[in-house]
C-alpha positions in Angstrom: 0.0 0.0 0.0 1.0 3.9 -0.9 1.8 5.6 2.1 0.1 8.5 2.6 1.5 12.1 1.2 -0.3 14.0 4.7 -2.1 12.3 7.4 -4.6 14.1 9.3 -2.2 14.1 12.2 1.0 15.5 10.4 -1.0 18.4 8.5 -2.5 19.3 12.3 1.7 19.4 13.3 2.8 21.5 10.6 0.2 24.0 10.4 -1.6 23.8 14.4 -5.0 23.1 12.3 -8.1 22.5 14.6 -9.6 19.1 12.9 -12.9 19.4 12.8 -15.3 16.1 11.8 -12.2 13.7 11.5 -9.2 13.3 12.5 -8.2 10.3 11.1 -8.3 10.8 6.9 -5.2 10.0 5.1 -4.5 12.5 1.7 -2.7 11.2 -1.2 -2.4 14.5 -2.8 -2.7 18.0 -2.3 -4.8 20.5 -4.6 -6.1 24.0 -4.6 -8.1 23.6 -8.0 -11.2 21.8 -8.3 -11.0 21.1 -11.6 -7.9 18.9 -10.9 -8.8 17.5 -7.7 -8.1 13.7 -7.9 -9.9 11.5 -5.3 -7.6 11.6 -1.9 -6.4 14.6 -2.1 -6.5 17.4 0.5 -8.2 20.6 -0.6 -6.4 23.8 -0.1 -8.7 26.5 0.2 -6.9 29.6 -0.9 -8.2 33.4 -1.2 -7.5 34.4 -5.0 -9.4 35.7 -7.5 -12.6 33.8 -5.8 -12.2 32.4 -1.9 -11.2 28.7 -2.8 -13.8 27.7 0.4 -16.8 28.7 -1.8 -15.6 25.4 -3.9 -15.1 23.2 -1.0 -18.5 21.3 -1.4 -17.1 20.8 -5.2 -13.7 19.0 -3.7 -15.5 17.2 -1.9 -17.8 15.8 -4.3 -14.7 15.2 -6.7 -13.2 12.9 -3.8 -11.3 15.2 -1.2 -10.4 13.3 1.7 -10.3 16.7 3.7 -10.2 20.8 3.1 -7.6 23.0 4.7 -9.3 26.2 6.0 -9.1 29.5 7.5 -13.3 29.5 8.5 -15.6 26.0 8.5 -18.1 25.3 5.7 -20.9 23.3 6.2 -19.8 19.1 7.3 -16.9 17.5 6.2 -13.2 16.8 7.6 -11.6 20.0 8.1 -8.2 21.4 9.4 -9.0 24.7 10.7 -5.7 27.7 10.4 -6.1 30.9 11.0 -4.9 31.6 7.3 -4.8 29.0 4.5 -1.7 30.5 2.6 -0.1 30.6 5.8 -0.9 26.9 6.6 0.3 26.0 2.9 3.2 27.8 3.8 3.8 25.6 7.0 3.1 22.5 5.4 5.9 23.1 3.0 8.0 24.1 5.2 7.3 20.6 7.3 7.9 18.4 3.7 11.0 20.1 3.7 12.3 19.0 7.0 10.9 15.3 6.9 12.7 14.6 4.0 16.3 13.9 3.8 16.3 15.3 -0.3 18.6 17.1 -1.9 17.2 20.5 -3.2 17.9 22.5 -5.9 16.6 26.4 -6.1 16.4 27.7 -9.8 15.3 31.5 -10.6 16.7 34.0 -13.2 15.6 36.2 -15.2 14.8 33.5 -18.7 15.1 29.5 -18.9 14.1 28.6 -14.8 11.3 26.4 -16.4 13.4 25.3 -18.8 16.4 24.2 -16.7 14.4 23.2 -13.9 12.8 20.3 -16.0 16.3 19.6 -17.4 17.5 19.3 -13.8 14.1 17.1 -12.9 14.9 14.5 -16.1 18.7 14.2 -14.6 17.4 13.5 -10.8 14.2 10.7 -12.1 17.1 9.4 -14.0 18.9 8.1 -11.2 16.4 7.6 -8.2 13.2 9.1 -6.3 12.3 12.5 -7.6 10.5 15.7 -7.2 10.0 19.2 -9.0 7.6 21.9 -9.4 4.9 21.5 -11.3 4.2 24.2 -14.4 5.6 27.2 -13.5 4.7 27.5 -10.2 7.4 29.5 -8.7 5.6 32.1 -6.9 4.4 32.6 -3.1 1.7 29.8 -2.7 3.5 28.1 -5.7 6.3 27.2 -4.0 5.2 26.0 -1.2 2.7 23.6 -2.4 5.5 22.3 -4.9 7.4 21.7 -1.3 4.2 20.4 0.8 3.5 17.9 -2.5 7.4 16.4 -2.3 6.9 12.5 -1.0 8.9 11.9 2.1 10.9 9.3 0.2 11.9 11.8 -2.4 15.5 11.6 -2.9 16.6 14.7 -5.3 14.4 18.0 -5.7 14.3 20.5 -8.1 12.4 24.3 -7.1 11.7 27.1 -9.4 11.3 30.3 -7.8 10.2 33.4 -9.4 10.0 37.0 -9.1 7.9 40.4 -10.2 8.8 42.9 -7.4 11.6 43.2 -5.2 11.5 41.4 -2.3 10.3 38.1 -3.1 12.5 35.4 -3.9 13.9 36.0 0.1 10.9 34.6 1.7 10.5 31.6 -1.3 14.3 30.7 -0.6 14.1 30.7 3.4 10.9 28.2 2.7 13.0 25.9 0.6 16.5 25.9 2.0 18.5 24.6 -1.0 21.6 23.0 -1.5 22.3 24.3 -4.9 20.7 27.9 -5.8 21.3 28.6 -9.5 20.7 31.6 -11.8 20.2 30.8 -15.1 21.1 34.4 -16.1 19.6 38.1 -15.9 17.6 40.2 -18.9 15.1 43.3 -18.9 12.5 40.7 -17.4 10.5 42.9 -14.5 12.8 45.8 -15.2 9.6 48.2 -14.8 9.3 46.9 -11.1 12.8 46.8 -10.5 14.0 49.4 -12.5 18.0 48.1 -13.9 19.5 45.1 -14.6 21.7 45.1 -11.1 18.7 45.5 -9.0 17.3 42.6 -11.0 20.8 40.5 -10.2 20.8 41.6 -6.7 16.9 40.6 -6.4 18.1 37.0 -8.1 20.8 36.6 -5.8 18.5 36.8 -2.8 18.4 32.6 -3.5 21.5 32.5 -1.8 20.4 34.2 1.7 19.0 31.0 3.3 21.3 28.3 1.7 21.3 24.8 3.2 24.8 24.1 4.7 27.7 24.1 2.7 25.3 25.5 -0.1 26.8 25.7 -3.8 25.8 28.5 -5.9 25.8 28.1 -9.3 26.5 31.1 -11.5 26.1 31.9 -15.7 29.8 32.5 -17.0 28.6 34.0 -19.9 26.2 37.0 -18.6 27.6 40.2 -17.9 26.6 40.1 -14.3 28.1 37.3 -13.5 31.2 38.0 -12.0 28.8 40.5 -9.8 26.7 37.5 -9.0 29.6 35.4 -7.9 30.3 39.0 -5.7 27.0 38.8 -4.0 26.7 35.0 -3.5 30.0 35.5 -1.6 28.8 38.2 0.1 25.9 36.0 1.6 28.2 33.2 2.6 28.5 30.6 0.3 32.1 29.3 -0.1 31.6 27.2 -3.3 30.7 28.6 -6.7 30.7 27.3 -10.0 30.1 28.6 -13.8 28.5 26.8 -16.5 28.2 28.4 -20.1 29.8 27.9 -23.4 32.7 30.5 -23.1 35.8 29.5 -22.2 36.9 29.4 -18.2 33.4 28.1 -16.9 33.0 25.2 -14.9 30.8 22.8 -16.5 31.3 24.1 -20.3 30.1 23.3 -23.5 32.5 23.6 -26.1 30.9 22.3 -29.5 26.7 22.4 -30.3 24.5 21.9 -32.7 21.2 21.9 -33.0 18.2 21.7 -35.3 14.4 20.4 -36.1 15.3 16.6 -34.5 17.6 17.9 -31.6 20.6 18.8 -30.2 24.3 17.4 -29.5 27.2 18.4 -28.5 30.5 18.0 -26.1 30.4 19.0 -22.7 33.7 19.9 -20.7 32.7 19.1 -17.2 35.6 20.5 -14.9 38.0 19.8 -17.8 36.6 16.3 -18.7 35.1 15.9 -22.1 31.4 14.1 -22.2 29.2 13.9 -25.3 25.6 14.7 -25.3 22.3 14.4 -27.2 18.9 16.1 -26.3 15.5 16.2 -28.1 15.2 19.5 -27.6 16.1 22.2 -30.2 17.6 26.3 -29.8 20.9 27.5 -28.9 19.8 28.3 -25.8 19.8 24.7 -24.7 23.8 24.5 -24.5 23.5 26.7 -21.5 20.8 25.3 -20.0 22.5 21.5 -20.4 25.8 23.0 -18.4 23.5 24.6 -16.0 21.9 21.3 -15.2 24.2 19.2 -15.1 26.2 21.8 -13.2 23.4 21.2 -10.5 23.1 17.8 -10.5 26.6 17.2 -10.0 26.3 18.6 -6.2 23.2 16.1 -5.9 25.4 13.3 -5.6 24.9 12.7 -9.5 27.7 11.2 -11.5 28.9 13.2 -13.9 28.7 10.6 -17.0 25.1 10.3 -15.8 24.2 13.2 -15.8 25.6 14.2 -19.2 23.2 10.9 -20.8 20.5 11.6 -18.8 19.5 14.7 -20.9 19.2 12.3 -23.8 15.6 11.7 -21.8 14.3 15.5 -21.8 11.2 16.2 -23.9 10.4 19.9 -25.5 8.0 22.3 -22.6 4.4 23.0 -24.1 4.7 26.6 -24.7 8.5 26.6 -24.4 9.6 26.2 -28.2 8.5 22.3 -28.7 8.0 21.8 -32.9 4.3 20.0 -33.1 2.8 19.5 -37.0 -0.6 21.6 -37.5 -3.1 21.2 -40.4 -3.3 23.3 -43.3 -5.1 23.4 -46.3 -3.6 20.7 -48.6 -1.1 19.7 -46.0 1.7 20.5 -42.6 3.0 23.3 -41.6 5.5 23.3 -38.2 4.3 25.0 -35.3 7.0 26.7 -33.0 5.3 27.3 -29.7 7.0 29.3 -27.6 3.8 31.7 -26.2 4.2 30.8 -23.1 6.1 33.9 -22.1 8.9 36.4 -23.4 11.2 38.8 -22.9 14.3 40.4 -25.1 17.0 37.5 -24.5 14.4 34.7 -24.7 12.7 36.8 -27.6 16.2 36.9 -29.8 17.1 33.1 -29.0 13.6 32.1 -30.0 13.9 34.2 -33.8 17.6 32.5 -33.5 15.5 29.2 -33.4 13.4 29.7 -36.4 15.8 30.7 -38.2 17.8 27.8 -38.6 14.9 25.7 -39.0 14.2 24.4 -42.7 11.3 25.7 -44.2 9.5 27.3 -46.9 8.7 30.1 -45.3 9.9 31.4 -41.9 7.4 33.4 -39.9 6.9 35.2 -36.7 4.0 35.9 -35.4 4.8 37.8 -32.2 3.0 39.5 -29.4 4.1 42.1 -26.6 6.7 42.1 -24.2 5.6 42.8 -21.2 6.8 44.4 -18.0 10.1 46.2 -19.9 9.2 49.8 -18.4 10.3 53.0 -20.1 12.6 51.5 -22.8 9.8 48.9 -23.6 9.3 50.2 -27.3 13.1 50.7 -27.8 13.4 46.5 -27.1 10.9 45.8 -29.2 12.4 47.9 -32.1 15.6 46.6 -31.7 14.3 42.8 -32.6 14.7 43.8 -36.0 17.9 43.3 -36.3 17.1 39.9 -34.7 15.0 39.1 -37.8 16.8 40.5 -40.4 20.1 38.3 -39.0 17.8 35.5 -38.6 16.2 35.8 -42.2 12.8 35.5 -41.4 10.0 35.6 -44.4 6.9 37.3 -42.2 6.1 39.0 -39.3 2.6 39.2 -37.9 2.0 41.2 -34.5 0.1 42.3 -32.2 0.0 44.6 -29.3 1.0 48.3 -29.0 4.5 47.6 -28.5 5.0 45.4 -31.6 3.7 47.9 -33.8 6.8 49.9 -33.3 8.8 47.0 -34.5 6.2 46.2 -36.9 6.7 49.5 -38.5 10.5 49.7 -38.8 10.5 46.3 -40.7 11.3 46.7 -44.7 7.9 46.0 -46.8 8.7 42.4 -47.7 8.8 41.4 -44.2 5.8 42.9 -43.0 3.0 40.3 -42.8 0.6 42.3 -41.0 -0.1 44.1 -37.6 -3.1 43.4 -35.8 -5.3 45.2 -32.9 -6.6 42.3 -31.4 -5.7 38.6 -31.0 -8.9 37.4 -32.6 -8.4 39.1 -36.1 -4.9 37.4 -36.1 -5.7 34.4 -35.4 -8.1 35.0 -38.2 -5.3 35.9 -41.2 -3.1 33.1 -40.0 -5.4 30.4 -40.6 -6.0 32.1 -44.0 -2.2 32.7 -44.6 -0.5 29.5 -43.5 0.7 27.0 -46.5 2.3 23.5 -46.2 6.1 24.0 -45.2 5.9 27.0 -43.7 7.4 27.1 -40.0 6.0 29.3 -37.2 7.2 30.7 -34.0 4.3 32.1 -31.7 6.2 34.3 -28.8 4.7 36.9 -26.6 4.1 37.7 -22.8 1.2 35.6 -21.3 -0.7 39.2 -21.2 -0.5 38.8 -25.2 -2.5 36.1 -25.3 -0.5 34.9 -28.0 -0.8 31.5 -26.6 -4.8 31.0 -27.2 -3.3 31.4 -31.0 -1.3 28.6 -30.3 -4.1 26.4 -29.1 -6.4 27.3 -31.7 -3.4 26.1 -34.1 -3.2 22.7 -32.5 -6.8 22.3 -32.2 -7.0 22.5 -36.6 -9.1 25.7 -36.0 -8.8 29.2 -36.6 
């Protein structure tokens, strides 16, 4: 038989719940979402955009063992906190000290997903293991990810994320980690934080509640880095280690290639050569390789197993993965990479499309978001991006891409849009077998819903 992820009696020590009609139920899972609640799990009710305890009767009609509250409603097993968050909070905190794992906190400013799932297919490699799910990096985010780890859970992977200064502090005192890496720093949240040092400085808060002899693990190839390395110091961590493809880091790799069936390449781990292979495609994946593996090596991960291991990692939905869409008459390739963007992630993602073969390349792009006062200057500058990367089209939306829209030279202008809807429309028209598209834009965009629509054979 499973043992139980919570017991009545544990969530009622972690949190000093009041258990109301039964104190004897046994959860299998956690969830705050209704719609995803599987039978055993514990409901957390949470106050969002609705009070998660107006959908308790739901969870429990779904098959919820329990609710977590902050007031009682109506019959059923209930622990009773005086705040739900803060009893989430306490719960993860609790997983975190039952459980002998090894934990690895990733943030930065692009690629925490992306090397966080990396990291995740290195650690199920090799034994018991546990990561956030989605992108859920933020305040209750993290520490459900923490409060769902299984007490047998051997290596742990933790994404945490950031919109205004102060936050990644309290996410990193919750999880304690043993490695703390930043995958690197870009405009992301500059309007809250206002330069790219504040934003480095804000990162480097992973390193103020490090688990003994913490490592931190550092991008050789940003231009911040050598300040990073200042400020991990200056919090106490006596090992630090680069990853990259320049010369002098750490964990380097030295030769890449990649296109529309994957990546290889050779990685110099701390002088010693390893080949690679991965199924996912971009430039950017040679850094985020070193950077896992640099991680995983401090998890009591061989390094020859580490290096194979990324043989195993699939493309992200929404982070760049190639699926084949129907068109009139035939395929074209779908790029989707709408799950979020900024300049650096933005530039590698145009860099992607361009060396993929097709018949036509196009980008169909939506705002970046968040980029303060300069905001229309980096979207202005991506065409420069294009023109290196030789794409055919550009379709936008958004007031910030009309800017670049406008700068473009006539036979790269595809069209600019108002709203997402009328897009949408003139792609499904446009689109031809053997054309390749990239869809990249914030999450405020709403480029994505394009990208469903695509996959769905709809328009």
């Amino acid at each position: 038989m499973t043992e139980p992820l919570w017991t009545a009696r544990e969530v009622a020590l972690a949190t000093g719940a009041a258990l109301i009609d039964g104190d004897n139920w046994q959860a299998t899972g956690l969830s705050i979402d209704t719609r995803t609640l599987a039978p055993g799990d514990l409901f957390i009710a949470l106050h969002a955009e609705r009070d998660g305890h107006e959908f308790v009767g739901k969870a429990y009609e779904a098959g919820a063992v329990a609710a977590l509250v902050d007031y009682r409603m109506g019959s059923g097993a209930q622990a009773l906190v005086d705040d739900s968050l803060i009893g989430l909070q306490s719960m993860g905190v609790y997983a975190r000290q039952r459980s002998n794992a090894y934990r690895v906190g990733v943030t930065g400013s692009v690629g925490k997903s992306s090397v966080k799932e990396a990291i995740n297919t290195i650690f199920r490699a090799v034994g018991s293991a546990h990561a956030s799910e989605k992108s859920y990096n933020n305040h209750w985010g993290v520490p459900l990810s923490l409060a769902k780890m299984p007490k047998e859970t051997k290596r742990s992977v933790f994404e945490l994320g950031m919109n205004h200064e102060g936050e990644i502090a309290p996410l990193t005192k919750m999880v304690r980690p043993h490695v703390g890496l930043v995958t690197r720093i870009a405009p992301a949240h500059i309007e809250a934080l206002g330069t790219l040092d504040a934003i480095a400085e804000e990162k480097a808060q992973i390193w103020s509640s490090m688990a003994d002899n913490g490592v931190a693990i550092i991008p050789a190839d940003d231009p911040l880095g050598a300040k990073l390395a200042k400020l991990a110091t200056s919090q106490g961590v006596s090992r630090i280690v680069t990853f990259g493809v320049g010369k002098g880091a750490d964990v380097r790799v030295s030769a890449f290639e990649t296109g529309p069936h994957g990546s290889r390449g050779q990685m110099m781990v701390f002088g010693e050569t390893h080949d690679f292979s991965m199924q996912v495609s971009g430039a950017h994946w040679a850094g985020n390789a070193a950077a896992a593996v640099a991680a995983a090596l401090f998890c009591g991960v061989e390094c020859a197993d580490a290096v194979a291991a990324l043989a195993a990692l699939e493309p992200l939905p929404g982070r760049g993965g190639a699926v084949q869409i129907k068109v009139s008459d035939g395929q074209a390739t779908l790029l989707d990479d709408a799950y979020n963007a900024n300049p650096v992630s933005m530039a590698a993602a145009l860099e992607t499309l361009g060396a993929w073969p097709a018949k036509r390349r196009i980008a169909v792009l939506g705002d970046m978001l968040e980029l303060g006062e300069e905001a229309r200057q980096y979207h202005e500058a991506l065409a420069w991006n294009l023109q290196q990367a030789g794409i055919d089209q550009v379709y936008c939306t958004g007031p910030f891409m009309k800017g670049l829209f406008q700068s473009l030279p006539k036979k790269r202008q595809g069209g600019w849009f108002e709203n997402i809807e009328d897009l949408q429309e003139s792609l499904h028209k446009i689109v031809i077998p053997g054309d390749v598209l990239l869809l990249k834009g914030s999450n405020g965009s709403r480029i994505h819903q394009i990208a469903s629509a695509l996959k769905r054979g709809t328009s």
